[in-house]
KOLTIKE-952451 format. One record per residue: residue in three letters; x, y, z of N, C-alpha, C in turn. Coordinates in Angstrom, 1 decimal, padded with zeros to 4 digits. Example, Ala and Ser with C-alpha at 12.3 -4.5 7.8 and 13.67 -1.06 7.14 Angstrom:
! KOLTIKE-952451
[Ala [013.2 -005.7 007.8] [012.3 -004.5 007.8] [013.2 -003.3 007.8]]
[Ser [012.8 -002.2 007.1] [013.7 -001.1 007.1] [012.9 000.0 007.9]]
This chain:
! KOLTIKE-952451
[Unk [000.8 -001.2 000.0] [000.0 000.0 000.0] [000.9 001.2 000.0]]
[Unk [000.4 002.4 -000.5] [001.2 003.4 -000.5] [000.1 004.8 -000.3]]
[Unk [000.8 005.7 000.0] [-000.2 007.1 000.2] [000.6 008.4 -000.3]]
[Unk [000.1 009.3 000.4] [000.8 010.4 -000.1] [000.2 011.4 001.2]]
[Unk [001.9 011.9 002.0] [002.4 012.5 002.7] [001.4 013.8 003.2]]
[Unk [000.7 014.5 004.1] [000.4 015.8 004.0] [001.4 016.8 003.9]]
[Unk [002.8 016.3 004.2] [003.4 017.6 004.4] [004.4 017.9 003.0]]
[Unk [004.0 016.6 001.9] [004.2 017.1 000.8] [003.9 016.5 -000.4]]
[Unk [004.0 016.4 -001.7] [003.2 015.5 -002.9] [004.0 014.1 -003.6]]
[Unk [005.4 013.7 -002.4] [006.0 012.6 -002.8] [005.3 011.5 -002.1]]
[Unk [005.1 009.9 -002.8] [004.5 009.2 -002.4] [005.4 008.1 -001.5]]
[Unk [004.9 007.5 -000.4] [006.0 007.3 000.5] [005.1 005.6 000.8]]
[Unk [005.9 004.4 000.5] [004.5 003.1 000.7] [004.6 003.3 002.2]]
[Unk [003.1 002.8 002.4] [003.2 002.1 003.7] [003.2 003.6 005.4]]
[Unk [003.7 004.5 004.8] [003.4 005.5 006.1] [003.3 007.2 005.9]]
[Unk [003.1 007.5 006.7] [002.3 009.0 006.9] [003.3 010.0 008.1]]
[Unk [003.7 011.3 008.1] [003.9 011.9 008.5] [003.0 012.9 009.2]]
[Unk [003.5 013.2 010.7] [002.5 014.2 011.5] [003.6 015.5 011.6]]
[Unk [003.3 016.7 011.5] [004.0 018.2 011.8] [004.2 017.7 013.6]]
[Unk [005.3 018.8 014.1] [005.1 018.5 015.4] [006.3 019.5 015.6]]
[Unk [005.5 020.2 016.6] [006.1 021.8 016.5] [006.8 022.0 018.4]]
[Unk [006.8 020.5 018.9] [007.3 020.5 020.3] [008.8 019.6 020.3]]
[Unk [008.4 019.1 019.4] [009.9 017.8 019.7] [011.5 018.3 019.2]]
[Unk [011.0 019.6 017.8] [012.2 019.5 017.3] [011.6 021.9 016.7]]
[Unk [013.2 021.5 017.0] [012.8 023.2 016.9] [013.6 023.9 016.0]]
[Unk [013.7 024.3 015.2] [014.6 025.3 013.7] [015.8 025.5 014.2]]
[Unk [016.8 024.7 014.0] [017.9 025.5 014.7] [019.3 024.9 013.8]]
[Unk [020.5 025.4 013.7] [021.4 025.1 012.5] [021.6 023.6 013.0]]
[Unk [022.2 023.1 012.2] [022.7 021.4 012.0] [024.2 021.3 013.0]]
[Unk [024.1 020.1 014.1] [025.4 020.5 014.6] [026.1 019.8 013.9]]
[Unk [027.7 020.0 013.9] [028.7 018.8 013.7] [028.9 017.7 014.2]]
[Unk [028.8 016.4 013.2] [028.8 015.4 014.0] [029.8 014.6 012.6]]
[Unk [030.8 013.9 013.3] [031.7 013.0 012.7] [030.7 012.0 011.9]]
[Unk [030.9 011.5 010.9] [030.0 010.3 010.1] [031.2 009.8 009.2]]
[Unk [030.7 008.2 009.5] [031.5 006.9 009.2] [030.7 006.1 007.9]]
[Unk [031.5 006.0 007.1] [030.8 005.4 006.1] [031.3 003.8 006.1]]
[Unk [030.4 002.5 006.1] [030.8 001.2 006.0] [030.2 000.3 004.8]]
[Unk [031.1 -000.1 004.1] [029.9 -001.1 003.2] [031.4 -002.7 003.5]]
[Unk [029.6 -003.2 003.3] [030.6 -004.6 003.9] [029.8 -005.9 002.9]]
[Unk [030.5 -006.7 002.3] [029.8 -007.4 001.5] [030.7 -008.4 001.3]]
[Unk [029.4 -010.0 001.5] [030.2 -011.6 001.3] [029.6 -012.3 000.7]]
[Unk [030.5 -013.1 000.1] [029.6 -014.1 -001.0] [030.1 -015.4 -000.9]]
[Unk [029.0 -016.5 -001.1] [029.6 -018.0 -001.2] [029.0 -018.3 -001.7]]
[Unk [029.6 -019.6 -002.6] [029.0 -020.1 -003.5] [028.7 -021.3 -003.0]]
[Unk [027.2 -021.5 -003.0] [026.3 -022.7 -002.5] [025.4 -023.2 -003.5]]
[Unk [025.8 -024.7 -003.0] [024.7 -024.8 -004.3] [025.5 -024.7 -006.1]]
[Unk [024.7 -024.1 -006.7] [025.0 -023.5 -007.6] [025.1 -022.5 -008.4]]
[Unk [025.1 -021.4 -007.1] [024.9 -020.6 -007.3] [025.3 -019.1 -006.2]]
[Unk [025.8 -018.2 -006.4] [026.5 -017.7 -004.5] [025.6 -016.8 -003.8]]
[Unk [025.4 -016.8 -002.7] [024.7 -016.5 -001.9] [025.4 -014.8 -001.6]]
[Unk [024.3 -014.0 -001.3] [024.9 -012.5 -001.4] [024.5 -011.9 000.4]]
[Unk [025.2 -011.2 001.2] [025.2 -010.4 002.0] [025.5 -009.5 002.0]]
[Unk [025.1 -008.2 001.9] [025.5 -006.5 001.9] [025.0 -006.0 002.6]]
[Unk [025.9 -005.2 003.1] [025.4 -004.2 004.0] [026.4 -003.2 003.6]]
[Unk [025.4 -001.8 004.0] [026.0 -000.5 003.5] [025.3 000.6 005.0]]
[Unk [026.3 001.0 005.4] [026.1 002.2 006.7] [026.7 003.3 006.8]]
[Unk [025.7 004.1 007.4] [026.4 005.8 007.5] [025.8 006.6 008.7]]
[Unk [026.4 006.1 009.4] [026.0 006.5 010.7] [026.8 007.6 011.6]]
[Unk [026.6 007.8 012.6] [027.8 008.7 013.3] [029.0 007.6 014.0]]
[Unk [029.9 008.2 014.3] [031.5 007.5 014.2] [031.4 007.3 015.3]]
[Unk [032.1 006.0 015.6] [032.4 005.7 017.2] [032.9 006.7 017.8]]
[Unk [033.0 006.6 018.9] [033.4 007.5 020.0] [032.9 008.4 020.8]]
[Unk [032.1 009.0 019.9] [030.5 009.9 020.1] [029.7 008.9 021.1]]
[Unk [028.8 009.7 021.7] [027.9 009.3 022.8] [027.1 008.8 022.3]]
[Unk [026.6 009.0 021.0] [025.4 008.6 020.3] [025.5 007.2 019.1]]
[Unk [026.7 007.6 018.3] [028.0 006.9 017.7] [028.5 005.4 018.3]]
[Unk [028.5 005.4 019.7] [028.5 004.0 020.4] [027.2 003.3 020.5]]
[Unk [026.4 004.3 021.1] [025.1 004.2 021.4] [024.3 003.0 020.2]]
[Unk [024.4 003.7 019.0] [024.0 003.1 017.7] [024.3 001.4 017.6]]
[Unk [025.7 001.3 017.6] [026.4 000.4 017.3] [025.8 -001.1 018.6]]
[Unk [025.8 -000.2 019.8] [025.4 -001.4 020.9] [024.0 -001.4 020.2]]
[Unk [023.0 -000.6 019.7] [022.0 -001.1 019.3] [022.0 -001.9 018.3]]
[Unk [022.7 -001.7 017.1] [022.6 -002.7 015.8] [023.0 -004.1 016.6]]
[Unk [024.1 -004.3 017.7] [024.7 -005.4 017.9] [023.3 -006.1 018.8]]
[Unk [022.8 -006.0 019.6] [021.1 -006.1 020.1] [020.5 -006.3 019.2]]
[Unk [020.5 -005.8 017.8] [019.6 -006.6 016.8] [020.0 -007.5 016.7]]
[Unk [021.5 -007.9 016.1] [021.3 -008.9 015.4] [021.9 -010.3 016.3]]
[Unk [022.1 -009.5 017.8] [021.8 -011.1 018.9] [023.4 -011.4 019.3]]
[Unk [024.3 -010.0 018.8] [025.6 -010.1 019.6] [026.6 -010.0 020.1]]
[Unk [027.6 -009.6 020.8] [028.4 -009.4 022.3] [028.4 -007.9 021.4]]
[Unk [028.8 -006.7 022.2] [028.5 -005.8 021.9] [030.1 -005.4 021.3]]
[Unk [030.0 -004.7 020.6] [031.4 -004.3 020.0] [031.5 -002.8 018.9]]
[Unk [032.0 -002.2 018.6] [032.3 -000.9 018.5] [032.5 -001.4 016.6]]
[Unk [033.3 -002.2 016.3] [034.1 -002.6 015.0] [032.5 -003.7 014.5]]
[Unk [032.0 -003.2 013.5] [030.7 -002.9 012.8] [031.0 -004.4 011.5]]
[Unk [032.5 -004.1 011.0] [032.5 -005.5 010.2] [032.5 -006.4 010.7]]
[Unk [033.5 -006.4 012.0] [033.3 -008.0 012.4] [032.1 -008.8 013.0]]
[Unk [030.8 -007.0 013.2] [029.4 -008.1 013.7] [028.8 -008.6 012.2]]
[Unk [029.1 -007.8 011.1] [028.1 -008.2 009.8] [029.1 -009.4 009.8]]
[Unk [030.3 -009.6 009.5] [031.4 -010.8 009.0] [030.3 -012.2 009.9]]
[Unk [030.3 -011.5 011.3] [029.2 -012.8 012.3] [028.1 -012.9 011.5]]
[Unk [027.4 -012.0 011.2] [025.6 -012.3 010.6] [026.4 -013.0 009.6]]
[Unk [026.8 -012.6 008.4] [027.0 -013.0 007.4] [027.4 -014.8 007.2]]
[Unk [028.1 -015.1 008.0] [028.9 -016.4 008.4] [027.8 -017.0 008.6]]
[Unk [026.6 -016.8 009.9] [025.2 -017.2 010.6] [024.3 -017.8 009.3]]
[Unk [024.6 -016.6 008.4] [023.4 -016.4 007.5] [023.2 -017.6 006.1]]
[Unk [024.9 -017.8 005.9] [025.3 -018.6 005.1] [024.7 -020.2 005.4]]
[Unk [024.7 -020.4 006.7] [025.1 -021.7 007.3] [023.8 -021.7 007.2]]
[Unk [023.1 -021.0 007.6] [021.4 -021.2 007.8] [021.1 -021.7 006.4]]
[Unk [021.3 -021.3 005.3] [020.9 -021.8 003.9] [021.6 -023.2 003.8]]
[Unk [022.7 -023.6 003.6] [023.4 -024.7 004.0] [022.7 -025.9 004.0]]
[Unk [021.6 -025.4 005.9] [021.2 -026.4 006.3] [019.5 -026.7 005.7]]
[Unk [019.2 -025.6 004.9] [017.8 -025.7 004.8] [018.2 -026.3 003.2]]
[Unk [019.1 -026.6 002.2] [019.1 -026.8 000.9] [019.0 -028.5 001.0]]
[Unk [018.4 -029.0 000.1] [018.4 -030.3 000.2] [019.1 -031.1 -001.5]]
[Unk [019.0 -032.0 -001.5] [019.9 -032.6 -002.9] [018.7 -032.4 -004.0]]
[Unk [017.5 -032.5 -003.6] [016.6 -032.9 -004.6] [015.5 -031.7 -004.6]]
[Unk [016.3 -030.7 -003.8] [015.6 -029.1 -003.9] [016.3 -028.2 -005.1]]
[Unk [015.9 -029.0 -006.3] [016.3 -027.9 -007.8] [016.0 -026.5 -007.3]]
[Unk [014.7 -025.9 -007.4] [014.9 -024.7 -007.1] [015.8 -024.1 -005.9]]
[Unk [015.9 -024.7 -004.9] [016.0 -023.9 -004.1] [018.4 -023.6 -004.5]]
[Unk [018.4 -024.6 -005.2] [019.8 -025.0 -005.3] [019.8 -024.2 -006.5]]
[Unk [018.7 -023.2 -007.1] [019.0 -022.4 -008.8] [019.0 -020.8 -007.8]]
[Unk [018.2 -021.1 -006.7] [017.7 -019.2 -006.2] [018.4 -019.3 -004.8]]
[Unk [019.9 -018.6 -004.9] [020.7 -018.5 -003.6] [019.8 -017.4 -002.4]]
[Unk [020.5 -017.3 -001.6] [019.4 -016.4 -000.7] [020.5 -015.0 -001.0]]
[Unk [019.9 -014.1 -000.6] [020.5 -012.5 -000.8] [019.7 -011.6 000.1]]
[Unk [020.7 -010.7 000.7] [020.1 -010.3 001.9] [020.8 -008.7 001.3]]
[Unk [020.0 -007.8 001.6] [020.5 -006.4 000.9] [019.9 -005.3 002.2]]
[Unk [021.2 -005.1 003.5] [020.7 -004.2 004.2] [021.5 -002.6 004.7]]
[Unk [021.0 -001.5 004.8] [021.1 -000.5 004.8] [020.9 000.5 005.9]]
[Unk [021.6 000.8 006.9] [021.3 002.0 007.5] [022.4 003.6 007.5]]
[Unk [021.1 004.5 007.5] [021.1 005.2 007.1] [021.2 006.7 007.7]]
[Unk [022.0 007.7 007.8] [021.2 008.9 009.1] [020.0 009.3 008.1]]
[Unk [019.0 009.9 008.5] [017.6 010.6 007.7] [017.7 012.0 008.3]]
[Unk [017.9 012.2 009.6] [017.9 013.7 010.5] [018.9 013.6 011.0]]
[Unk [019.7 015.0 011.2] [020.7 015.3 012.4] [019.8 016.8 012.8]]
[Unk [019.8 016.9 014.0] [019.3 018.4 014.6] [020.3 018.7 015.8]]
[Unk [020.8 019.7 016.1] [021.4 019.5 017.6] [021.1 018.7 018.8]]
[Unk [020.3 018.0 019.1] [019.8 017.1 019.9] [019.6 015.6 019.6]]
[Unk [019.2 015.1 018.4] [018.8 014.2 017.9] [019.6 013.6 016.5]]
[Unk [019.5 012.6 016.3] [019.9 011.7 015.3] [019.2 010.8 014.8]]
[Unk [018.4 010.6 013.8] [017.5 009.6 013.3] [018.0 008.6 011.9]]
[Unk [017.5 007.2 012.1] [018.3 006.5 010.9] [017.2 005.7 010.5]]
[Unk [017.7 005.7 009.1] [016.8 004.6 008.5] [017.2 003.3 008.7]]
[Unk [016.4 002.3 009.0] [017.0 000.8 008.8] [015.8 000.0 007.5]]
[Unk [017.1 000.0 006.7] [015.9 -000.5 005.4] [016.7 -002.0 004.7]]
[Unk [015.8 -002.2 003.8] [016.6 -003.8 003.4] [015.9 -004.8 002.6]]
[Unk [016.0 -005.7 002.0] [015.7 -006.5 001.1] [016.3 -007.9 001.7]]
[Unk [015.5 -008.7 001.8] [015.8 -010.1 002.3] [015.1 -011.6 001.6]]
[Unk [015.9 -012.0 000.8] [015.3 -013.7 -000.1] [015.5 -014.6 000.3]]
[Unk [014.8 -015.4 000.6] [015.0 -016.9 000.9] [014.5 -017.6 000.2]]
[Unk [014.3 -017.7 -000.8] [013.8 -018.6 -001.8] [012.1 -018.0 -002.4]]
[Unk [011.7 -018.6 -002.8] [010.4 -018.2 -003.2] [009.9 -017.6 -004.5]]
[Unk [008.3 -017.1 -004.2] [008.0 -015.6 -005.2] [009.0 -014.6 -005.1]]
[Unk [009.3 -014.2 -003.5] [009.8 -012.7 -003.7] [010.3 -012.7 -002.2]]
[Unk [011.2 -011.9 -001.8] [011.5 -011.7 -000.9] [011.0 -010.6 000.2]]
[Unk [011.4 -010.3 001.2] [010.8 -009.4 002.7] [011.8 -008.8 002.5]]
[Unk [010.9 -007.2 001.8] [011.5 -005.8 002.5] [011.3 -005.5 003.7]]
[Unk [012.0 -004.4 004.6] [011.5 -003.8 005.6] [012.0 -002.4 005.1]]
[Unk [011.8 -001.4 006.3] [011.8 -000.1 005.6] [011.1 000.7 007.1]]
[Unk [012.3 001.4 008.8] [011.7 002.0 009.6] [012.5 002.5 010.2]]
[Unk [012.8 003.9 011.5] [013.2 004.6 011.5] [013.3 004.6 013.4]]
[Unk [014.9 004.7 013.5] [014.7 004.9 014.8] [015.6 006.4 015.0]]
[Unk [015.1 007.2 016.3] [016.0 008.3 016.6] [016.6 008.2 018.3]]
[Unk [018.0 008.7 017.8] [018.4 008.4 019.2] [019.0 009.6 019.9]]
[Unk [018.9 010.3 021.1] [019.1 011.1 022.2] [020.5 011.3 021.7]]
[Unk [021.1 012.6 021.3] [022.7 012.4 020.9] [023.5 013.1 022.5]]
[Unk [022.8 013.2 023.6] [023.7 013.8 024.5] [023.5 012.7 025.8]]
[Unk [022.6 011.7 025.7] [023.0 010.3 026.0] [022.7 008.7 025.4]]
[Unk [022.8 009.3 024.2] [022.3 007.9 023.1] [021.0 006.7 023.6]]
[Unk [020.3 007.5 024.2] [018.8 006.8 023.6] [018.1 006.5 023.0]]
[Unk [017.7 005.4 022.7] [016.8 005.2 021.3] [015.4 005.5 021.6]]
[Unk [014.6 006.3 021.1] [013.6 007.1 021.4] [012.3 006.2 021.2]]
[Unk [010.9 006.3 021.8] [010.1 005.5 021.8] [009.0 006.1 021.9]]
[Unk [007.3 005.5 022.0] [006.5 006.3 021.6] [006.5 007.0 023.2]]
[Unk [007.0 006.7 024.4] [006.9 007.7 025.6] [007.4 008.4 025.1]]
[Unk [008.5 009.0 024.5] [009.3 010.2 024.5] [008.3 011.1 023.6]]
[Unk [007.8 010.7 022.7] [006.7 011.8 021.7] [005.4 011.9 022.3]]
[Unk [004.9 011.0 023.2] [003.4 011.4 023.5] [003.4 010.1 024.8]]
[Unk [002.7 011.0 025.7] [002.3 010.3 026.9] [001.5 009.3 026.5]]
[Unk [000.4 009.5 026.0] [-000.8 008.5 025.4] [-000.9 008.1 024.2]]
[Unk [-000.7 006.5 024.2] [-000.5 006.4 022.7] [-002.0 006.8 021.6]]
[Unk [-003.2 006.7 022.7] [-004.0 006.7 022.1] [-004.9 008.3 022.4]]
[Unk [-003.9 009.3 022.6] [-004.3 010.6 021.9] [-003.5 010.6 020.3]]
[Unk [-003.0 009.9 019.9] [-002.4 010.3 018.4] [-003.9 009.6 017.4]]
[Unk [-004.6 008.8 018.0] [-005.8 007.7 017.1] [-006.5 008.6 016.3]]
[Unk [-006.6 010.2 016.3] [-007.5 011.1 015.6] [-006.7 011.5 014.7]]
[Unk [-005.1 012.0 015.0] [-004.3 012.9 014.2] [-004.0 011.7 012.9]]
[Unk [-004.4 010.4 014.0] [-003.7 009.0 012.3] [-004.7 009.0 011.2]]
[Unk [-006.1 009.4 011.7] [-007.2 009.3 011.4] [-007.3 010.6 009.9]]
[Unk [-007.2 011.4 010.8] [-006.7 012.7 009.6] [-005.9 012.6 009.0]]
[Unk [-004.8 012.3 009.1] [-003.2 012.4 008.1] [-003.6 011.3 006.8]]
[Unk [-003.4 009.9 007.4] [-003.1 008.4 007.1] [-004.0 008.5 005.7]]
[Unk [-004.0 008.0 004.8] [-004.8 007.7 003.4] [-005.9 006.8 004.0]]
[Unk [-007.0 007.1 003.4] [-008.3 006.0 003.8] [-008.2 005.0 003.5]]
[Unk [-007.3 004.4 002.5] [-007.0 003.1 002.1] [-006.0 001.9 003.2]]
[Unk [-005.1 003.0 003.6] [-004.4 002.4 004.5] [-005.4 002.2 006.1]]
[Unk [-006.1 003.2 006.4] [-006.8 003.4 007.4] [-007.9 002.2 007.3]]
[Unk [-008.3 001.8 006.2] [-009.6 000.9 006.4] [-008.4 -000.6 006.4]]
[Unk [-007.0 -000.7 006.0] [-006.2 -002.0 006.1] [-005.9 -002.2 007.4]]
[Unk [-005.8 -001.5 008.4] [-005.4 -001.3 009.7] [-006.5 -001.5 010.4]]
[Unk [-007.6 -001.0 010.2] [-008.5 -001.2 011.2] [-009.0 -002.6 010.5]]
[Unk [-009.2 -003.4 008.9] [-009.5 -004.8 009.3] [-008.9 -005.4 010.2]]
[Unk [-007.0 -005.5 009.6] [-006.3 -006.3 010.2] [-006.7 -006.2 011.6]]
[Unk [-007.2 -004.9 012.5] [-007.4 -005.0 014.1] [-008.8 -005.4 014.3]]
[Unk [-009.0 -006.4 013.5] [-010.8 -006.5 013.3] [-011.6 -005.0 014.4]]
[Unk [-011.4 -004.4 014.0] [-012.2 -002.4 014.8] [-013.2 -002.6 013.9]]
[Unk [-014.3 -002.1 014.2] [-015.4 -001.4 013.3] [-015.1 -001.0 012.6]]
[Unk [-016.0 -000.3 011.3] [-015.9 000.2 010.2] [-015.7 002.1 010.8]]
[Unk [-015.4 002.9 010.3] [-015.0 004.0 010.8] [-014.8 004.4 011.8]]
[Unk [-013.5 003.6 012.5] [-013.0 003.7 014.2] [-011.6 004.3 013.6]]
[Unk [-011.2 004.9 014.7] [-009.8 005.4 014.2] [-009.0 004.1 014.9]]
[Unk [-007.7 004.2 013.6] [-006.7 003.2 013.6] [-005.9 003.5 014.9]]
[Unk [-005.6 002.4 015.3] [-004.4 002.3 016.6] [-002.7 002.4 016.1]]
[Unk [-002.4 003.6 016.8] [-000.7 003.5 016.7] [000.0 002.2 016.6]]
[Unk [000.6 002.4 015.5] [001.2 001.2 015.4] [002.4 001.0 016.5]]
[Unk [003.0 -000.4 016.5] [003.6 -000.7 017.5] [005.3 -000.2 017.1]]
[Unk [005.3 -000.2 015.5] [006.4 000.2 015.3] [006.8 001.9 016.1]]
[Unk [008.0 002.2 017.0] [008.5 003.3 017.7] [008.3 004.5 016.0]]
[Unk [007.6 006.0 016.0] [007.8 006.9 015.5] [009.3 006.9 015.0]]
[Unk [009.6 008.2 014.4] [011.3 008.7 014.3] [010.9 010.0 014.0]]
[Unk [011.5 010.8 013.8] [012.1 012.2 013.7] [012.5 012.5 012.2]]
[Unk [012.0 013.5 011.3] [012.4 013.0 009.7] [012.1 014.8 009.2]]
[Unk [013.3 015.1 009.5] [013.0 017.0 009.5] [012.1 017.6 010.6]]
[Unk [011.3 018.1 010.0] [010.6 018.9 011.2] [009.2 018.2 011.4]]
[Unk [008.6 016.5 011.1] [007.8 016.4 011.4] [008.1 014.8 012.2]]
[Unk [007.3 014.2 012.6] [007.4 012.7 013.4] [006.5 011.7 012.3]]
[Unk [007.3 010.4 011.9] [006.9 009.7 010.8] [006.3 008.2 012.3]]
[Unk [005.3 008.1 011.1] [004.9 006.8 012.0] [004.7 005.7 011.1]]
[Unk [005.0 004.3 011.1] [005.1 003.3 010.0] [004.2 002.2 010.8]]
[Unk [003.2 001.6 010.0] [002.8 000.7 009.4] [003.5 -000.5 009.2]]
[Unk [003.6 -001.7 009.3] [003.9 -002.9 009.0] [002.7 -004.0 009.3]]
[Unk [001.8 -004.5 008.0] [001.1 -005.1 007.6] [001.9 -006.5 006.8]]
């Protein structure tokens, strides 16, 4: 599903932006160190090689916020926490291999013609004097029709590297149920309230995915 933004006429799938004139306030861009990483491994399984990429641009170790990140990616992906960013993808990537490995069988033609490929990306989207916001987006195949995009946004506290949640934007999740109601495309709004089996014109519930910070407004995402 896809809509189109209030706060401007590009079409964005899957989520909606709210203005928000408390969280983030006009003020010049500070300086912050940024690290660029692309890390990419391939094996050939099967008959064919299996792809891992990852590409990052984040703020630089050392930074309050810049560690902060890093212990978070290493929490994603399940481990020991570490500063040096290749040697956790080199871990997923090694993980990721072996996982296909054991799911391939002798007499699984397809699966032995379509390697798996994992295509993931994070990204800064905002820096403000206070704040830092990143995209975590990506493309993931395991055989099939088609593979699992994702595509969501977290911001973190840059004066003590917090990863921000819906407490930090609004006391009540369910004062935002009217502003989703206005913004959100009807289309999307009537897919949210099936999926929550809600009555026919109830306002949709905040999704569980945490907001982020994306210029001067707070983006909220959908995953259906």
């Amino acid at each position: 599903c896809s809509n189109k933004s209030k706060t401007d006429d590009t079409e964005t799938p899957g989520q909606d932006s709210l203005q928000t004139d408390s969280v983030i306030a006009e003020q010049p861009k500070s300086e912050l160190q940024i690290e660029v990483i692309h890390f990419r491994d391939s094996v050939k399984i099967a008959k064919e090689y299996s792809i891992y990429d990852v590409k990052l641009r984040i703020p630089a170790a050392g930074s309050v916020v810049g560690d902060s990140i890093r212990r978070h990616i290493c929490q994603l992906l399940n481990y020991d926490v570490t500063m040096d960013m290749r040697k956790v993808f080199a871990k997923a990537a090694k993980r990721y291999f072996s996982k296909q490995r054991e799911e391939i069988t002798e007499d699984d033609e397809w699966a032995r013609e379509h390697p798996w490929e994992i295509d993931y990306e994070i990204n800064i989207d905002t820096i403000t004097p206070h704040y830092v916001s990143l995209i975590f987006s990506g493309y993931d195949y395991r055989g099939g029709a088609h593979g699992m995009p994702w595509n969501y946004g977290i911001t973190f506290m840059k004066s003590n590297g917090h990863a921000m949640t819906w407490n930090d934007f609004i006391t009540n999740k369910e004062l935002v149920r009217p502003f989703i109601s206005e913004y959100l495309d009807q289309d999307i709004i009537e897919n949210v309230t099936e999926y929550c089996n809600l009555p026919e014109g109830s306002d949709p519930p905040a999704p569980s995915l945490d907001p982020w910070l994306h210029g001067d407004t707070v983006v909220i995402n959908y995953t259906i």
